[in-house]
N, C-alpha and C positions, 0 to 999 in steps of 0.2 A: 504493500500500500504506500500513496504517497501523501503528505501533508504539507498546505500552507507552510511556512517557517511559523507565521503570526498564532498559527496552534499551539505552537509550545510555551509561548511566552506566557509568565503572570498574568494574570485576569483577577478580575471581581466583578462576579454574576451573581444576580439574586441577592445581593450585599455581605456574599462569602466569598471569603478569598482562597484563589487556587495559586498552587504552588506551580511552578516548571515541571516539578518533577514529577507531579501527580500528572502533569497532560503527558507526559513522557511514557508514565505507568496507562494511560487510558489508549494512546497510541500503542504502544505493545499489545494491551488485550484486545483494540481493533486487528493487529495484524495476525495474532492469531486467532480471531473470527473467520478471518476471510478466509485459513485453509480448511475451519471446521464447514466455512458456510462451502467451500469448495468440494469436499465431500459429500456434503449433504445434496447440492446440485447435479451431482456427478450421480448417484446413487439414488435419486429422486427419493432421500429421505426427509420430509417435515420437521421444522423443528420451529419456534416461538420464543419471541423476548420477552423477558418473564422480571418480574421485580423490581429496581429501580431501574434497569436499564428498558424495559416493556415503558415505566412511566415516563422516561428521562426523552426517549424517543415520541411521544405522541405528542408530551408537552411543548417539545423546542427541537425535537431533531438534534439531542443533543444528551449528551450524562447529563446527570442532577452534581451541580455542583461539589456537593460532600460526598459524592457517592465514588468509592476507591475499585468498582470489580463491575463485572458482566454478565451476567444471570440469562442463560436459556433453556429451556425444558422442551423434552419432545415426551409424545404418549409412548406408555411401556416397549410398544411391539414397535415402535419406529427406532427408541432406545435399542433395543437387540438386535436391529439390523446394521445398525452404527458399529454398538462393541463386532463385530463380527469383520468391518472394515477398516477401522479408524486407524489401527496401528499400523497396516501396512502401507496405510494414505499418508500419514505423519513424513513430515520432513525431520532430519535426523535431531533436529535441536526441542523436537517435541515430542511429550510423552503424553500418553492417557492414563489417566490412575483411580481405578474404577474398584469396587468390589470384587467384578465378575474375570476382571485379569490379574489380582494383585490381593494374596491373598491375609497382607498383614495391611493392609487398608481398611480406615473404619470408620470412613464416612457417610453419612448416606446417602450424597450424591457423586457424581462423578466429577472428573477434572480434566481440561486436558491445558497444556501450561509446559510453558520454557524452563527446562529442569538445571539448564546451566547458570552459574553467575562470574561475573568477570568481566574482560575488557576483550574479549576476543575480538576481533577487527567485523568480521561478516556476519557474524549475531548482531554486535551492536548495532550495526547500521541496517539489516533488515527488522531489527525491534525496535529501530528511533532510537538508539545509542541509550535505551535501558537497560541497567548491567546486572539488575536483579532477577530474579527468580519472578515468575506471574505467570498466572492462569484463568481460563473462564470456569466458572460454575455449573456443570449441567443439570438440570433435576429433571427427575422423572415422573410422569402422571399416570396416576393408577385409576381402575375404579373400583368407586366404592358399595357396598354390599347394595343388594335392592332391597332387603329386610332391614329393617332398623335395629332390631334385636341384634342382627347379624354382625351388624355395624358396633353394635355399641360394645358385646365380646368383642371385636377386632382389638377397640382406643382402647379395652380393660387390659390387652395382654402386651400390647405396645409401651401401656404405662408403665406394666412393671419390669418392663426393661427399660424404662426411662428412669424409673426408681433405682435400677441398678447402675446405670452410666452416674446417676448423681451421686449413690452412696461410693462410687470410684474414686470422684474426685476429695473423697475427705481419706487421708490413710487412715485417722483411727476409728475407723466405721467395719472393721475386719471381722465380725462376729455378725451384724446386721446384714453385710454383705451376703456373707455363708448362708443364712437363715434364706436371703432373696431368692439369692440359688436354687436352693432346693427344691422350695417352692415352685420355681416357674417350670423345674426341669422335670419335678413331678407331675404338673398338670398339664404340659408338653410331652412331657414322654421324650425329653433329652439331654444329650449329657452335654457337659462342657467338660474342656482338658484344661485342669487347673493349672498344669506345667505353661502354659500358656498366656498370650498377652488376650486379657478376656473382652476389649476393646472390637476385634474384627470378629469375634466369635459371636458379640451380642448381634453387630451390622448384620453379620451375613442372615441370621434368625429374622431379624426385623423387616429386613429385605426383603424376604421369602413371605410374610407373614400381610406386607403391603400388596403381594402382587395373589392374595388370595381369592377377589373376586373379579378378577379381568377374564373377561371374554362370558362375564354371565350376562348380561344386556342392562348393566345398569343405566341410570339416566344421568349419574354423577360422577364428577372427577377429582381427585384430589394431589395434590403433592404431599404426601404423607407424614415429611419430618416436620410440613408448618401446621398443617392439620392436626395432626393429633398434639405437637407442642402446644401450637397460640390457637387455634381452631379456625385458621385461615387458608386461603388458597383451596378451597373446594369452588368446583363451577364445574356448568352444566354442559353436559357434552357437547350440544349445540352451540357456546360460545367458539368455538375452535372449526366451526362449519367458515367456510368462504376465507380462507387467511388473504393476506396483503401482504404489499411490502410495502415501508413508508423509511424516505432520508433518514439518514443517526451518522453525523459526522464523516461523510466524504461518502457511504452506500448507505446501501438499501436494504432494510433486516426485516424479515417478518413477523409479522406478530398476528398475533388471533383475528377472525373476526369480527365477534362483540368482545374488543379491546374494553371497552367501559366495565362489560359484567366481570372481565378477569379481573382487571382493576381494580374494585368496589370490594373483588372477595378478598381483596391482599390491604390496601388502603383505606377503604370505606370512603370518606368523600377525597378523593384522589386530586383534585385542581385546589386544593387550599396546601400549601409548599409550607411543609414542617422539617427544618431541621433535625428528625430523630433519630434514634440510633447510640446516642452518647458518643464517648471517645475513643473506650474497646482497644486494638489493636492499629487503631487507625494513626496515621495512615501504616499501611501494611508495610513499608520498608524500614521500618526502626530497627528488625533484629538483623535483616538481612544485611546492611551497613555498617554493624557492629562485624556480623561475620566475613564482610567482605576485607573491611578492615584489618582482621586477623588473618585473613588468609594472604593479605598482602603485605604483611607484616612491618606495621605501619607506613610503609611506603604511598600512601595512599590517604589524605585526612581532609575532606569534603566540609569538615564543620571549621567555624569559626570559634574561636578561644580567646573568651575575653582574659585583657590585662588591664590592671589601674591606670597604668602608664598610654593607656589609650583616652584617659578621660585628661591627662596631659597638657594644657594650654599653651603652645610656643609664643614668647612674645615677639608681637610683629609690630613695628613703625613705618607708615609708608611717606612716601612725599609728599600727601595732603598733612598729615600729622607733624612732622618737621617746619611743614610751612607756617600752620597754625601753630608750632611754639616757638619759630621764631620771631613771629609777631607779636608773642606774649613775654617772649626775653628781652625785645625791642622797648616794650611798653614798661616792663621792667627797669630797663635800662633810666627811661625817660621817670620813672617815680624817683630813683635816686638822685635822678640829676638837681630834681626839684628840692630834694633834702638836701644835698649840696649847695645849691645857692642860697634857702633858704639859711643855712649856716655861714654863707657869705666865702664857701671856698669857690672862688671864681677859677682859681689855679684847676681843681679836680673837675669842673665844670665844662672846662675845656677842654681837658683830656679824655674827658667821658665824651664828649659830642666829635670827637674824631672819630672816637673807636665806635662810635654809633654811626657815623657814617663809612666806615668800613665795611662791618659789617652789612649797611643798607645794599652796598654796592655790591656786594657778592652773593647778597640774597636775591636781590635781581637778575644777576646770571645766571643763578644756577635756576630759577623760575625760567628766563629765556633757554636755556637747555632743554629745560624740561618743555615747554610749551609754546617753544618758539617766538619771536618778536614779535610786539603789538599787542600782549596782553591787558586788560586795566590796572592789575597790581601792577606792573613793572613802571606804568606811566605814571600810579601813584607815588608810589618808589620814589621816583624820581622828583616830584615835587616833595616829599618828606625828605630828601637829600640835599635839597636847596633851602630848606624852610630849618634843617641843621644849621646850613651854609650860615644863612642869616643871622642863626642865636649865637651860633659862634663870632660871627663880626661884631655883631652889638654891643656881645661880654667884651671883648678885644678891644672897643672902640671906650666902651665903658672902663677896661682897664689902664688904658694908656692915659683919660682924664684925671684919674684916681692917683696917678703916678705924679702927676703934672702937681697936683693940689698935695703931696706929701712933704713933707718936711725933710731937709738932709739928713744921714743919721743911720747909724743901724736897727733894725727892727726885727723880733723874732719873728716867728709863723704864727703865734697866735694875736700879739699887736695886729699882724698883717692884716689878717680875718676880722680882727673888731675893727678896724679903720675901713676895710671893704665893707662893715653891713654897714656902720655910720654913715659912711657914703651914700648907698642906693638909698638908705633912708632919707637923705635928705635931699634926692631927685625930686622934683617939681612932683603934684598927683598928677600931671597930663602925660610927663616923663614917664614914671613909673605905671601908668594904664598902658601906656603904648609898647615897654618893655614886658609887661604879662601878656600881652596882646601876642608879641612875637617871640614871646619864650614857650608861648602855650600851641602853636602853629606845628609843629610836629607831633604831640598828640593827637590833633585834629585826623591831620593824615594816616595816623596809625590807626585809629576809630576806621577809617574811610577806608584804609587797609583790610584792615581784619575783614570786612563787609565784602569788600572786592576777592580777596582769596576765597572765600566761603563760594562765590558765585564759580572763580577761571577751576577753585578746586573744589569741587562738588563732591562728595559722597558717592565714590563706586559700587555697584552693587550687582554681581557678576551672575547672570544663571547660568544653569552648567544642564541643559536637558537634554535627554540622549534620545526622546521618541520626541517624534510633532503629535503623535496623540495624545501625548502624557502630559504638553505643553501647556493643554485646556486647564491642569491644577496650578500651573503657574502667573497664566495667562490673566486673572484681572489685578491681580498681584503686580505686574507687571506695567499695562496700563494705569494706574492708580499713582506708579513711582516715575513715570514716565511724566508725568504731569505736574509734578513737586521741582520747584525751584531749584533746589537745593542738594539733587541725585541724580544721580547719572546713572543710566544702565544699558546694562551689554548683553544681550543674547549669544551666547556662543555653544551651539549642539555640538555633541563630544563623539565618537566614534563608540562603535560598539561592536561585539562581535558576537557570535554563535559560539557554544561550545559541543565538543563531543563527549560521550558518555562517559570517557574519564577525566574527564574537564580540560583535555587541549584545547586550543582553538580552532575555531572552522571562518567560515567565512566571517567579514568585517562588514561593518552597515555604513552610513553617516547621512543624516534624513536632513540636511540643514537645507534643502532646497524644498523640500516638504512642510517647509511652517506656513504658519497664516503670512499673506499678503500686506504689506503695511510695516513691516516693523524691520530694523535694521539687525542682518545677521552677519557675526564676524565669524571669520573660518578660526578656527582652535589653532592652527599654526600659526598667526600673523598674531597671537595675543602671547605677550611675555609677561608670565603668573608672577615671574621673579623681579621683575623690575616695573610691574603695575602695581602690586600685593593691595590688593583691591582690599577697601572697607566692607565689603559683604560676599560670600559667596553662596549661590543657593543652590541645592541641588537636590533631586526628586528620584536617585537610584541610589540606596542606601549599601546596596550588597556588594561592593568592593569584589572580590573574585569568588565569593561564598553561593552565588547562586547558581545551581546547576545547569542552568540551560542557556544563561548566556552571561556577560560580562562588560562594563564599561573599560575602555583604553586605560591600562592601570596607571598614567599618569593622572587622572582621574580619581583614582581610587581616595575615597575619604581621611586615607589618613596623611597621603600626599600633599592633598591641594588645601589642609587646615596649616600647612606650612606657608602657604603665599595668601593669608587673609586674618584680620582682626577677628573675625567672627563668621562661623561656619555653621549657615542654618537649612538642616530639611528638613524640604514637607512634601508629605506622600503625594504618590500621583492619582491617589483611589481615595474611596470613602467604601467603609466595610457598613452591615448592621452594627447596631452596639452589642459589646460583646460582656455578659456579666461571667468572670472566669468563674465559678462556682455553678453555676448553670447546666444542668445535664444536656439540656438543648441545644448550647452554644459550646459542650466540650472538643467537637471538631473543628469549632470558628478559636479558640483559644489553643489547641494547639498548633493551628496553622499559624498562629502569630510569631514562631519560632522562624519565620521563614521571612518573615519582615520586622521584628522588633530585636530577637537578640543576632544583630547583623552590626558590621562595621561602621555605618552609617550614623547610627542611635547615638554610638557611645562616644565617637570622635567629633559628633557636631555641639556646638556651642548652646543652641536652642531645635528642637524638633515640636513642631506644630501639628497636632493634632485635629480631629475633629471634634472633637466635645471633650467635656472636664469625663465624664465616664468613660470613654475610652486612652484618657490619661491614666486613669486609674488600672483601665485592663495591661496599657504599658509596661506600668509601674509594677503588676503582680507579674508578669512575666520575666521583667528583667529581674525581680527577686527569686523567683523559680530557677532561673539561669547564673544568675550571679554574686543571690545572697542579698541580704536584706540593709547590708551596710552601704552595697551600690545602690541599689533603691534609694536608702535617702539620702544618697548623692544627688543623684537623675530624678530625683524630685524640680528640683531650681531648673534643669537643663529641659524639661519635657511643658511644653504649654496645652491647654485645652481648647485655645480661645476658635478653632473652626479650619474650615474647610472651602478652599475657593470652589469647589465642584458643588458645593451646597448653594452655590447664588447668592440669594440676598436671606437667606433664612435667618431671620431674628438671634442673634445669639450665637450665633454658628456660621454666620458666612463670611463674604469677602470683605466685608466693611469689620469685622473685627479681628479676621486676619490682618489686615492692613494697620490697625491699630496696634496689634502684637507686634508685627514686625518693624513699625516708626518706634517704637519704644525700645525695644532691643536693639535698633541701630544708632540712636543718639545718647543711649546711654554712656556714661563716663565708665 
């Protein structure tokens, strides 16, 4: 089979989030449908999609979101002509693993499933470069007695072999067990070989026991192990008259013809989308990955490992930052000066207003360096370099009178100082207004300064998106900052690439000619991180090299590019439902949160923007689950609630209080 690329990648459908790896895992059990649907075709054997994948297809031509496997059922006697072909149809990398071939099997239904794991080159790429182990479900439909009575002995003797498989699962239940035993073997009239695993010996009993009134002419069907378990999955012969095929992800699988009645007998109202099932095993690759791992003896390590040392702040100064303190070292400068004359040292007055215009003059260059001629700061500059000029001739002009009216005579430094304030003191008041007048004229200009660099040096604030679809959670973010005096901002989309099943790389992307129309996009090569070191960076792909199915250009990667910025904020590209982690309903939307929260992204950004304060909270229990409760109330300060640009204008939660979060986080000191 072949798939989109866009199949594999993260999604959030139905407001639950899918991982890569799980369309990876969904891919693999389509590829191996298509040699069972291959046989089946070949052999003009019937068979039906049954369970969430029968619902997942009617609903959307599509799995159900949380749903991790592939459920088909054929009636008994179509079942039997399958076992009798399937194994010699299999391609070598698949197996069937049935009761009726495999005698230490003790399910009660069948399987047929990629029994290898690893990285072999031609498995992985015909299973979508899934390196685990996976398989489809088959079940089998029986029927059920046409007597009631008949029926209701069958569920009595089925129970107490259900009573047996559960007193199995407690070892100190070994005296209870024994007594089961007896009992069923006596009213059966059979033995079991206690030398034995009593697990395939109950199956194969149970088995034999389901298939006891097929071909009486009942009018009912059942799938036995949900029947008699949950009392579900009986339906009437006639639902299964006239089958179809209808789309599920790239073909076309058949399912019943009164899809509703099978549906109704497994779901009851089947179009109301309940998250259930809890968390279970799910997703089904947790042990497989540990033992993949071992067998690769670590050479091989897929997860991310938090360190403290990622929560790390480097400190960064860029050239907006230098500019504004040497404005305030300038102004500085100009406060002492004022305490100096006011003291009457005209001497240190003067040597202050060189070295301030020294300095004026070389802060202007390296402004023209930077920004080239013709700036307003440099033009300011430059009248705050003459407006020096002047304080300094005035004092000069003023000390040469002050010499003229002295006395012969030697005089200490501090005589000097009292005969200098005596002096100015006794300037005319039209004198002395006009000397404050022009001592106070380079202040003016440093005021007029500071206002002018704010403007030529605006607030950078750099997005970093790697999809133009992802963009839309950026995007009024974006416009919002675009519109503010005071900011600047640069779109620059990042490369990205594909990976294969043991995370090399495949093919490379870069969408930057795919964004919306209107707004200025700079290519990632023409922007130097290290000699911009931009006031913001933001970015909306958290997973550094941790996600399985693909990867942003790891110069990118989040713990890189918090080297060339003051502050490093993301915010996802989705909006999930809200997730309460204690929640039986939502145990598979919280553990998929390991696949976007404990990621490289979280812990290395400065601020991560949420949707709502309740999904701060579901954050915050997951990075405690992951990293302990001391980082928690680290990432407490680091994790905001205040919303989600994908939410619009919703009260509370949308782009006007995202924007409010992020104005505040960026002018912070």
């Amino acid at each position: 089979m072949r798939f989109e690329r866009e199949f594999f990648y993260d999604e959030v459908r139905d407001g639950f989030y899918i991982p890569g790896i799980m369309k990876r895992l969904w891919a693999a059990e389509l590829t191996i449908l298509s040699e069972v649907d291959r046989i089946c075709k070949k052999y003009d054997i019937p068979y039906y999609a049954v369970g969430g994948t029968l619902l997942g297809a009617v609903r959307d031509g599509n799995f159900i979101p949380w749903d991790d496997d592939i459920d088909i059922m054929m009636l008994r006697e179509d079942y039997n002509r399958f076992v009798e072909v399937v194994v010699k149809e299999l391609p070598r990398e698949l197996a069937f693993n049935a009761l009726e071939v495999n005698d230490s099997f003790y399910r009660l239904w069948a399987a047929v499933g990629k029994h290898v794991i690893g990285f072999e080159a031609d498995i992985l790429k015909k299973y979508q470069e899934y390196p685990f182990r996976v398989s489809i479900d088959i079940f089998k439909i029986d029927e059920l007695a046409k007597n009631s009575k008949d029926e209701l002995f069958q569920k009595q003797i089925l129970n107490m072999f259900s009573v047996i498989l559960q007193i199995m699962e407690k070892s100190d239940k070994n005296m209870l067990l024994h007594k089961e035993l007896k009992e069923i073997e006596k009213l059966l009239q059979i033995q079991f070989d206690k030398g034995r695993d009593l697990r395939p010996q109950i199956a194969y009993f149970m088995n034999q026991i389901f298939q006891e009134f097929n071909g009486e002419g009942g009018d009912w069907l059942a799938v036995m192990p949900f029947y008699i378990g949950q009392g579900i999955c009986k339906y009437p012969k006639s639902a299964f008259e006239n089958g179809k095929r209808i789309p599920f992800c790239g073909m076309q699988i058949p399912i019943p013809g009164d899809y509703d009645t099978v549906l109704k007998a497994e779901f009851g109202d089947y179009h109301k989308k309940v998250k259930a099932g809890g968390g279970h095993d799910y997703p089904c690759i947790k042990k497989q990955k540990k033992e993949l791992q071992t067998l690769l003896k670590g050479a091989w390590d897929p997860d991310y490992h938090f360190s403290e040392e990622d929560l790390v702040r480097p400190k960064i100064q860029n050239f907006r930052d230098m500019v504004l303190f040497m404005v305030e070292s300038l102004m500085s400068s100009q406060k002492q000066f004022f305490e100096e004359y006011s003291r009457g040292d005209i001497s240190s007055c003067l040597l202050r207003l060189s070295n301030m215009q020294e300095e004026a003059i070389a802060f202007g260059n390296s402004i023209e360096q930077k920004k080239g001629e013709g700036t307003n700061s440099v033009s300011i500059l430059e009248e705050y370099c003459d407006s020096l000029y002047q304080v300094y001739r005035t004092l000069m002009e003023l000390k040469e009178l002050n010499k003229e009216g002295e006395e012969r005579g030697e005089k200490n430094d501090r005589e000097r100082r009292i005969e200098e304030i005596c002096f100015l003191k006794d300037l005319s008041p039209s004198l002395q207004k006009e000397l404050h007048r022009i001592l106070k004229k380079p202040s003016y200009y440093l005021k007029k300064l500071r206002v002018a660099l704010e403007k030529d040096f605006k607030r950078q604030v750099v997005f970093l998106p790697h999809s133009a679809k992802h963009f839309e959670s950026l995007r009024p973010l974006v416009d919002a900052l675009i519109n503010t005096e005071d900011t600047e901002c640069k779109i620059i989309p990042i490369p990205y690439y594909d990976k294969n099943g043991d995370g090399s790389p495949r093919e490379i992307h870069y969408e930057g000619e795919n964004f919306p129309k209107g707004y200025e996009i700079i290519d990632y090569r023409s922007y130097d991180f290290a000699t911009e070191l931009p006031d913001c960076i933001v970015i909306n792909s958290p997973y550094d090299e941790f996600n399985p199915v693909f990867s942003v250009d790891a110069r990118f990667y989040s713990r890189e590019i918090k080297k060339y910025t003051k502050r490093l904020v993301y915010i996802p590209w989705f909006v999930t439902d809200e997730i309460k982690p204690k929640s039986e309903e939502d145990e598979k939307a919280f553990t998929n949160m390991e696949y976007y929260v404990t990621v490289p992204g979280v812990f290395h950004s400065d601020l991560t923007i949420v949707q709502s304060e309740g999904m701060k909270k579901a954050y915050l229990a997951k990075i405690s689950e992951f990293a302990g409760k001391a980082i928690k109330k680290k990432m407490e300060k680091k994790i905001s609630g205040a919303g989600s640009c994908l939410l619009g204008e919703k009260e509370g939660q949308g782009s006007k209080e995202v924007l409010e979060c992020f104005r505040r986080f960026l002018v912070k000191k």
